[in-house]
VEXDREN-2710 file (C-alpha; in Angstrom, 1 decimal):
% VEXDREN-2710
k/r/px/py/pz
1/UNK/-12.5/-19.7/-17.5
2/UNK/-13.2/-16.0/-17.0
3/UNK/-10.5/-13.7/-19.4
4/UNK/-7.9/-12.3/-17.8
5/UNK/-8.4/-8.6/-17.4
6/UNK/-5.2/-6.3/-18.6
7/UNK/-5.2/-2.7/-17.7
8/UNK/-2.8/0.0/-19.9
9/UNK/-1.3/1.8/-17.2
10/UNK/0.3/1.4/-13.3
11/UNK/-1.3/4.6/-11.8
12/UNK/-3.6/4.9/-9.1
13/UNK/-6.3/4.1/-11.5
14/UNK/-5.2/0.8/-12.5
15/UNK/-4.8/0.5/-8.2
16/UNK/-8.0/0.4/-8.0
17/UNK/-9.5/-1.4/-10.7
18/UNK/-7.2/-3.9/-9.8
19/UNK/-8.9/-3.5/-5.8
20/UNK/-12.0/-3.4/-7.5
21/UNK/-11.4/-7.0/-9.5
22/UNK/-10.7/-9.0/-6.4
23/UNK/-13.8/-9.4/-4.9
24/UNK/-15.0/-10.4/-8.4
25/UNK/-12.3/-13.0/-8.4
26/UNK/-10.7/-11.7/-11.4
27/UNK/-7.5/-11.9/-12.6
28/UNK/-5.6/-8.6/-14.2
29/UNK/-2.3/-7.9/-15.6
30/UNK/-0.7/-4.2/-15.5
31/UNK/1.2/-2.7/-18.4
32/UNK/3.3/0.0/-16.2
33/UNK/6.0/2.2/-17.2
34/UNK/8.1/2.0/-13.6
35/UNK/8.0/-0.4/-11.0
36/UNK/7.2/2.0/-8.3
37/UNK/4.1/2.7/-10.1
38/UNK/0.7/2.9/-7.5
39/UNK/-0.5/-0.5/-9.4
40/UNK/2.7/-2.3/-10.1
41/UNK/3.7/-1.6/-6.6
42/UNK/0.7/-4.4/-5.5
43/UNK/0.5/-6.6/-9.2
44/UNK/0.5/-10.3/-9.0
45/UNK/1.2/-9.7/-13.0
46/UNK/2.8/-6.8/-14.1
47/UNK/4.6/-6.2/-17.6
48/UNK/7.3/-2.9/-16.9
49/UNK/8.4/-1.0/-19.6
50/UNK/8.5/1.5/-22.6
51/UNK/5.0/1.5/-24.3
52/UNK/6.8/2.1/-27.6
53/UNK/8.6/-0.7/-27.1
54/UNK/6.7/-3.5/-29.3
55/UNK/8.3/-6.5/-27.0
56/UNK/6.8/-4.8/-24.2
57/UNK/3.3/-4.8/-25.7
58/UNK/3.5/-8.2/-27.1
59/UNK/4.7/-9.8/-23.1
60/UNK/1.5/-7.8/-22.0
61/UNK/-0.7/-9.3/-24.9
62/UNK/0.5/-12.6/-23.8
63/UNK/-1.0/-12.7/-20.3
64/UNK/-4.6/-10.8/-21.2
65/UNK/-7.3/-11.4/-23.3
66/UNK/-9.5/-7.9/-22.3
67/UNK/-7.4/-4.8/-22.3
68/UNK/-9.0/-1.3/-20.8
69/UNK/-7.2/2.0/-20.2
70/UNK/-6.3/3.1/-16.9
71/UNK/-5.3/6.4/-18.8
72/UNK/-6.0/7.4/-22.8
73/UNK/-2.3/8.5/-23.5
74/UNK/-0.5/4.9/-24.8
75/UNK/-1.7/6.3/-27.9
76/UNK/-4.5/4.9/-30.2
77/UNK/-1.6/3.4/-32.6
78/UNK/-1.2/1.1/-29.6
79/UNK/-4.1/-0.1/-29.2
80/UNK/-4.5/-0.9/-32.4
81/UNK/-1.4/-3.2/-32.6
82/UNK/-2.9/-4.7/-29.7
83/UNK/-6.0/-5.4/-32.0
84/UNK/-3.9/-7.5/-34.0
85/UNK/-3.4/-10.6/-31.2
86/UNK/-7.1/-10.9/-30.9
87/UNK/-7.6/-9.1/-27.5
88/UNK/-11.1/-7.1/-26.8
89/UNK/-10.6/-3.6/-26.2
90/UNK/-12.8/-1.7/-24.5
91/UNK/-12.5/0.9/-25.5
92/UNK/-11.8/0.4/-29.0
93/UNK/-8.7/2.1/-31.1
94/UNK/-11.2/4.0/-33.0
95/UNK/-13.1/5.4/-30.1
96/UNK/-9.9/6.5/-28.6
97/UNK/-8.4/8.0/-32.1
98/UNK/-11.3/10.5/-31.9
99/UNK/-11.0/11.2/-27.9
100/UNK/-6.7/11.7/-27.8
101/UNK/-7.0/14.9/-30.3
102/UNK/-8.5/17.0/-28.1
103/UNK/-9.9/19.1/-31.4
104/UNK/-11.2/16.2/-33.2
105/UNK/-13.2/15.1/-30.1
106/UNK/-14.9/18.6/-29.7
107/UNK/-15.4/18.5/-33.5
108/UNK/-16.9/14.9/-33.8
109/UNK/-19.0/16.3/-30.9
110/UNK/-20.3/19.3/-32.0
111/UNK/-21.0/17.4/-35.8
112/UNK/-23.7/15.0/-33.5
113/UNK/-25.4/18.4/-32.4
114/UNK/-23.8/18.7/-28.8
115/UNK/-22.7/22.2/-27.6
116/UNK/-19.2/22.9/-26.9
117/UNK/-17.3/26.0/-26.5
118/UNK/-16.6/27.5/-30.0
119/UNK/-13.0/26.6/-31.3
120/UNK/-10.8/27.4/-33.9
121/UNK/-7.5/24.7/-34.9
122/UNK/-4.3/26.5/-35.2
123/UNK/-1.8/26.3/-38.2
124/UNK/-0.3/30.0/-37.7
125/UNK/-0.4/32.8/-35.1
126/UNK/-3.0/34.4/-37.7
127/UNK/-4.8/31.6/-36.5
128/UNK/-5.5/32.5/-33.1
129/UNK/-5.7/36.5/-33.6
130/UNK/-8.7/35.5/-35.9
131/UNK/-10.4/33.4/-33.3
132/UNK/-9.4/36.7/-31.0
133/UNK/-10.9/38.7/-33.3
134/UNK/-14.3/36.8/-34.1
135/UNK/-14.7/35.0/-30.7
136/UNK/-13.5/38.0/-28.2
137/UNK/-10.7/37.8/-25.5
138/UNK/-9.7/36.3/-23.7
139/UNK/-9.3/32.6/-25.5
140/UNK/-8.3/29.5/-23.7
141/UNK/-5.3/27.7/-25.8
142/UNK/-4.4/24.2/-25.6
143/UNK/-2.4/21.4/-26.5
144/UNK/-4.3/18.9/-29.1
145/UNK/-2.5/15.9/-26.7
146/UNK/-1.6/14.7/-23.8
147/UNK/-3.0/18.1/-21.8
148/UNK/-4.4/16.8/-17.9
149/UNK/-4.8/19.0/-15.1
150/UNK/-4.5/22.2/-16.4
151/UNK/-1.4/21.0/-17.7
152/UNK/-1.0/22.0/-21.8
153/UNK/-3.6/25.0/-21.5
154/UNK/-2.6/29.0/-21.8
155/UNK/-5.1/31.8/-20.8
156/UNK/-4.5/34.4/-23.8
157/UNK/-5.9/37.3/-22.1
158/UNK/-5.2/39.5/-25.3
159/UNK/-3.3/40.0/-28.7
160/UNK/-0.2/40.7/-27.6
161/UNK/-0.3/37.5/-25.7
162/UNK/-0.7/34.9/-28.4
163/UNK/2.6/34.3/-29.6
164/UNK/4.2/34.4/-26.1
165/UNK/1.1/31.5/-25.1
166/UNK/1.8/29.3/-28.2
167/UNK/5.5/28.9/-27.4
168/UNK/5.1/28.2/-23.6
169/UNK/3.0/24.9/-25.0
170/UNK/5.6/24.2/-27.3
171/UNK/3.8/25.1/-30.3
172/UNK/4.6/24.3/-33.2
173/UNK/6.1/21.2/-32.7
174/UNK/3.0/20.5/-30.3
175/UNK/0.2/21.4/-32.0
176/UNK/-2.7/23.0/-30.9
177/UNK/-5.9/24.9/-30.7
178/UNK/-8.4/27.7/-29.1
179/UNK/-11.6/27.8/-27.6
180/UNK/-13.6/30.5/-26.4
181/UNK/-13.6/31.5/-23.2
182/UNK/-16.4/30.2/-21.4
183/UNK/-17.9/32.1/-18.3
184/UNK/-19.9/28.8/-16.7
185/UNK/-21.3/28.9/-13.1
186/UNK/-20.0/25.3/-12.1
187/UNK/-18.5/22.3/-13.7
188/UNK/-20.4/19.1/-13.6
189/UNK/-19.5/15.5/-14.7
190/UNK/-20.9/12.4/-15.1
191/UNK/-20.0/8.9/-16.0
192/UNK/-21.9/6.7/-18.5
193/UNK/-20.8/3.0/-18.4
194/UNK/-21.7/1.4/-22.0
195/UNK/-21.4/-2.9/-21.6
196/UNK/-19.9/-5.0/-24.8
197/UNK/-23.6/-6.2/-24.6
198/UNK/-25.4/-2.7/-25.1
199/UNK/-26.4/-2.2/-21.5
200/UNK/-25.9/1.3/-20.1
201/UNK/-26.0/3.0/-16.7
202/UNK/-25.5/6.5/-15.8
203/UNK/-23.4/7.6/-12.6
204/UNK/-25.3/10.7/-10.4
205/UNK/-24.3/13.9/-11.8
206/UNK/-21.9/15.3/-9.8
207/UNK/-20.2/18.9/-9.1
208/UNK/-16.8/19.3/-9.6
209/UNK/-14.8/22.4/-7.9
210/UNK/-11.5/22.8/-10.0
211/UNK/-9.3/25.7/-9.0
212/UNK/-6.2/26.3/-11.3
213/UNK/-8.0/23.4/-13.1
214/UNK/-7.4/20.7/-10.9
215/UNK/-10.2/18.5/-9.2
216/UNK/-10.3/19.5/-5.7
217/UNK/-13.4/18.5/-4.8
218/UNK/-16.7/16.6/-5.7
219/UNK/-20.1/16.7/-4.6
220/UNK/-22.8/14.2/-5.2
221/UNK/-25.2/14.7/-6.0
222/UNK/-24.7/17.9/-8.0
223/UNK/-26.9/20.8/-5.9
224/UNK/-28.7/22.1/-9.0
225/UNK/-32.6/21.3/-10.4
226/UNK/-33.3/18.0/-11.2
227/UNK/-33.9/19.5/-14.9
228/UNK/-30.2/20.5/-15.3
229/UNK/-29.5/16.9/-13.9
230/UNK/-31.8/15.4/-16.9
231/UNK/-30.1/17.4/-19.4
232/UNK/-26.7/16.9/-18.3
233/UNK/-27.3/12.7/-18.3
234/UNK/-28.5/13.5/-21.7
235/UNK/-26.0/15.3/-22.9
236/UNK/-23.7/12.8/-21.5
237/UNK/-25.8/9.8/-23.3
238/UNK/-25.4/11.3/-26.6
239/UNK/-21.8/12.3/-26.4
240/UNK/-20.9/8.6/-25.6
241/UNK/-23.0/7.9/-28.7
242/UNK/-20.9/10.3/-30.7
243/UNK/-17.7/8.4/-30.3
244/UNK/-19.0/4.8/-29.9
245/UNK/-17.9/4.7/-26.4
246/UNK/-17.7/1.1/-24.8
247/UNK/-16.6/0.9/-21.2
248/UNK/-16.4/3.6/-18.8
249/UNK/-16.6/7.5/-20.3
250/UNK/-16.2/10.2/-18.3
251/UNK/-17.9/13.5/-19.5
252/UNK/-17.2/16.5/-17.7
253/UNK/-19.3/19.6/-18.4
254/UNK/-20.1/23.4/-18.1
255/UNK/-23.1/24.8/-16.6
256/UNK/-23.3/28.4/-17.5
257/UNK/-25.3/31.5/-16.1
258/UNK/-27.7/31.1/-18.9
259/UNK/-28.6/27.7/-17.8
260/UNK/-26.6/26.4/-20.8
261/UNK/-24.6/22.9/-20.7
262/UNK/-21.7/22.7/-22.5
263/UNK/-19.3/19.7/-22.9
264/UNK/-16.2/20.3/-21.9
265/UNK/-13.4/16.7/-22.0
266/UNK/-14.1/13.7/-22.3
267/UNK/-11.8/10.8/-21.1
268/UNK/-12.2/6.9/-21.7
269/UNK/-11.6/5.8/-18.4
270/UNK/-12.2/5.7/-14.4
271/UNK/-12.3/8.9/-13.9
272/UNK/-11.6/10.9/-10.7
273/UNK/-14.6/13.0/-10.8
274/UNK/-16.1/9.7/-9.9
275/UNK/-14.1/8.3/-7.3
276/UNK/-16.6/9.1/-4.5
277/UNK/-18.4/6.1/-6.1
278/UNK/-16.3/3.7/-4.2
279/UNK/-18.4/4.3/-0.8
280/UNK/-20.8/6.1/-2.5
281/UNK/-23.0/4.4/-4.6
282/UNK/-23.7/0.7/-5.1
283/UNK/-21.1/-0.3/-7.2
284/UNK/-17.9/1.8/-8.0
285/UNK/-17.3/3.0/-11.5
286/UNK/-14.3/0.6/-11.0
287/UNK/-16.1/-2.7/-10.3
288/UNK/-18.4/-1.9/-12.7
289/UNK/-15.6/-0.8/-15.6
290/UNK/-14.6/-4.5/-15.1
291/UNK/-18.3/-5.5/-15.5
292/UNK/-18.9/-3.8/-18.7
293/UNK/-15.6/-5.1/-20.5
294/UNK/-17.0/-8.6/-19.4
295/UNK/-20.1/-8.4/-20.5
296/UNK/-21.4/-9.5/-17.3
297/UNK/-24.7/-7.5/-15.8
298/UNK/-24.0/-3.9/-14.8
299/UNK/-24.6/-2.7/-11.2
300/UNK/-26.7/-0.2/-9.9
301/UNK/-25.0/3.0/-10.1
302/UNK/-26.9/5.0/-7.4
303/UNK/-26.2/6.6/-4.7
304/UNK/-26.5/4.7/-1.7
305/UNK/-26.1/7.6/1.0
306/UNK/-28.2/10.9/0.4
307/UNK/-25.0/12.9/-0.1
308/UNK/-21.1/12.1/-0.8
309/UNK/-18.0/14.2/-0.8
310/UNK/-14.5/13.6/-2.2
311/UNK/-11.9/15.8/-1.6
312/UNK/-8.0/15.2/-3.0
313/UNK/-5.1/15.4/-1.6
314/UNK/-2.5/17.5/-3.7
315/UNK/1.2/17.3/-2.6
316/UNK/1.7/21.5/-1.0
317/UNK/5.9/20.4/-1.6
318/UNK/8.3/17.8/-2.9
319/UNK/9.2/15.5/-0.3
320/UNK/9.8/11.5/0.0
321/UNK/6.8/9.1/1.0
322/UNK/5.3/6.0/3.3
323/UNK/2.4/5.4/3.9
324/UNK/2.9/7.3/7.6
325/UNK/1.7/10.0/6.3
326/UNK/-2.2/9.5/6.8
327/UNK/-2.4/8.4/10.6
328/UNK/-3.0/11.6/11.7
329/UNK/-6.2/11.9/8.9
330/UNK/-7.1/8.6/10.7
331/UNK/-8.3/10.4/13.1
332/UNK/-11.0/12.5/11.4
333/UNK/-14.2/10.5/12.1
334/UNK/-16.8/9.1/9.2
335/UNK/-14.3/9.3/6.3
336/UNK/-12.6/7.1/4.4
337/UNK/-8.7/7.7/3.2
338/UNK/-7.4/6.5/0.2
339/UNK/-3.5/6.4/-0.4
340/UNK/-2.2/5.7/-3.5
341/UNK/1.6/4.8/-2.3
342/UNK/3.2/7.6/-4.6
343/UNK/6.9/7.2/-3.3
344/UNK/7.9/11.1/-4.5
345/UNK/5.8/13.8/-4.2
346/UNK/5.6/16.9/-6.2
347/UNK/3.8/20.5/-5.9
348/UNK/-0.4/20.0/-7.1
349/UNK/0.7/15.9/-7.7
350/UNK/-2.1/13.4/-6.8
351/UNK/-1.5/11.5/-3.7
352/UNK/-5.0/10.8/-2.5
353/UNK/-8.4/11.7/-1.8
354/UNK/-10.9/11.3/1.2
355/UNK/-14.4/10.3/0.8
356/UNK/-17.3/11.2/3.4
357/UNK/-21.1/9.8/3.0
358/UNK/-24.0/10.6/4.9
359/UNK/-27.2/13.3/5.1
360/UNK/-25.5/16.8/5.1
361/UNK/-23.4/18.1/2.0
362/UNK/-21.5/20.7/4.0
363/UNK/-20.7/18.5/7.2
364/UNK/-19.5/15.6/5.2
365/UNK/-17.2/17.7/3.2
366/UNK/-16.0/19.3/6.5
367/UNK/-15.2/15.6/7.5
368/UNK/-13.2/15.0/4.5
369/UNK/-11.2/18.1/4.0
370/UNK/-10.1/18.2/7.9
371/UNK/-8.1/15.0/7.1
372/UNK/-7.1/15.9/3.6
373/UNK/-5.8/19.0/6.1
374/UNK/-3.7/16.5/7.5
375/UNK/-2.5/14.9/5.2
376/UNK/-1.3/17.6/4.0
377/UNK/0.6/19.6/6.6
378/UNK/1.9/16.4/7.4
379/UNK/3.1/16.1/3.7
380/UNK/4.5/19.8/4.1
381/UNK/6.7/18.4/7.0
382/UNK/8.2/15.7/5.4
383/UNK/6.4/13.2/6.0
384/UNK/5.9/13.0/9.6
385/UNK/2.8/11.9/10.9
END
């Protein structure tokens, strides 16, 4: 009988593997923290709870035998007391120990000969106004853990700056660490999909358009040379090598003036950077995040249109949520609107994308953003359609 697959996490993430599994005809269990979640909302197994709690991890342990990460922040203390009633994890406690410190990742990376921005770790102010000092302002601060979205990252623009930037992450009891600040052309990501069996694909490289450091949009294929393509899938190889990825691993990436590619985040997951994959290419980086925690044979990851665009939708104000609130983006022609059934939005939250294929980069992206539009004022409004 095919093992039951359990994801850690409710979000739209876990919505989607989950939408992903059922034409596979596999079963999966959710570990969510609210039963509003996007995931739990639809589950036919759900486990609802505290992660900490260790009653909550051992109900989920007793409906799945694979467990995979709909997001790396349970912790890798988790997974490893998963480990313990002989569950597969994909990825494994170890990869993800290396991944959740944001500084040991970039370290672990740059020991395997991969270049990423220069960073310094951070005990004491000194700290910092020595990586000011030897790097040059501005530096780009952030939190070790936890940071997504912009979220647990400070610009310090000079010396005066520092102290005033490491409070406002909650340093010290959060700690944290600098990079330098890196003046790239573009950001590009990839994923690279890594079975229990050894088989690998590679996802197109895409280009990823991130103002105030949140995905807005994505275009694939990436408009660059098919060299900085090449390098970028290698880059993206070896970094997966570097922390023994299995399953899914996103790898997002700078491409600077020089022509340089440096490697920015990593995460151990379906990635949003890839969700254009789901009309996109052959076989979603969901369906085939399932396939590689199976073992079974990877699909193709190609593109199967010459171009695709995905734009998100981010919540403009708070309001309260139906599903309503995309029939007027239903009108927008040649796209396709994905709604993750987030009850309560918030200002820059996550509440869906839209996904154009076709021949011509700028017309499809057009397409998608006039209904992402939509969605949007309609959001603004409260909801009405």
């Amino acid at each position: 009988m095919t093992a039951t697959i359990g994801i850690l996490g409710g979000g739209q993430l876990a919505r989607m593997l989950m939408q992903a599994a059922i034409p596979l005809g596999l079963e999966t269990v959710v570990l969510a923290t609210k039963a509003d979640d996007p995931a739990a909302l639809i589950a036919r197994h759900a486990v609802v709870g505290d992660w900490s709690d260790r009653s909550v991890l051992d109900a989920f342990a007793a409906k799945a035998e694979i467990v995979i990460l709909e997001n790396e922040f349970i912790g890798a203390e988790k997974l490893e007391y998963l480990a313990n009633h002989n569950l597969r994890l994909v990825p494994t406690a170890a990869t993800l120990t290396i991944i959740e410190d944001k500084a040991q990742q970039k370290q672990t990376l740059a020991a395997a000969g991969l270049a990423v921005p220069p960073l310094a770790l951070v005990e004491s102010l000194d700290d910092v106004h020595a990586a000011g000092a030897q790097l040059g302002w501005p530096l780009m601060l952030k939190t070790r853990r936890n940071g997504y979205d912009g979220r647990g990252t400070a610009k310090i623009e000079r010396a005066d700056d520092v102290e005033s930037a490491c409070r406002s992450l909650g340093w010290p009891a959060n700690p944290v660490f600098v990079e330098g600040w890196v003046p790239f052309t573009t950001e590009l990501a990839t994923l690279v999909v890594r079975s229990v069996t050894g088989e690998t694909c590679v996802y197109p490289v895409v280009e990823t358009i991130q103002p105030n450091s949140v995905c807005r949009v994505v275009r694939a294929p990436a408009p660059y040379a098919a060299d900085i393509h090449a390098r970028a899938v290698q880059a993206a190889r070896a970094a997966a090598e570097a922390v023994g990825a299995v399953g899914i691993l996103a790898v997002e990436m700078f491409l600077t003036p020089a022509g340089d590619i440096l490697v920015n985040e990593l995460a151990p997951r379906p990635h949003n950077t890839g969700h254009y994959s789901i009309e996109g290419c052959y076989t979603s980086q969901f369906e085939n995040s399932l396939r590689a925690a199976l073992g079974w044979p990877l699909g193709d990851p190609g593109l199967c249109h010459p171009a695709a665009v995905m734009v998100n939708v981010l919540a403009p104000s708070a309001a309260t949520l139906d599903s309503q609130v995309i029939v007027g983006a239903l009108q927008q022609p040649q796209t396709h609107v994905h709604w993750y059934d987030k009850r309560q939005a918030r200002p820059g939250r996550k509440m869906g994308h839209v996904t154009a294929v076709g021949d011509d980069m700028a017309t499809l992206e057009a397409r998608a953003q006039a209904a992402v539009d939509a969605i949007e004022r309609s959001i603004e409004q409260g909801g009405a359609a």
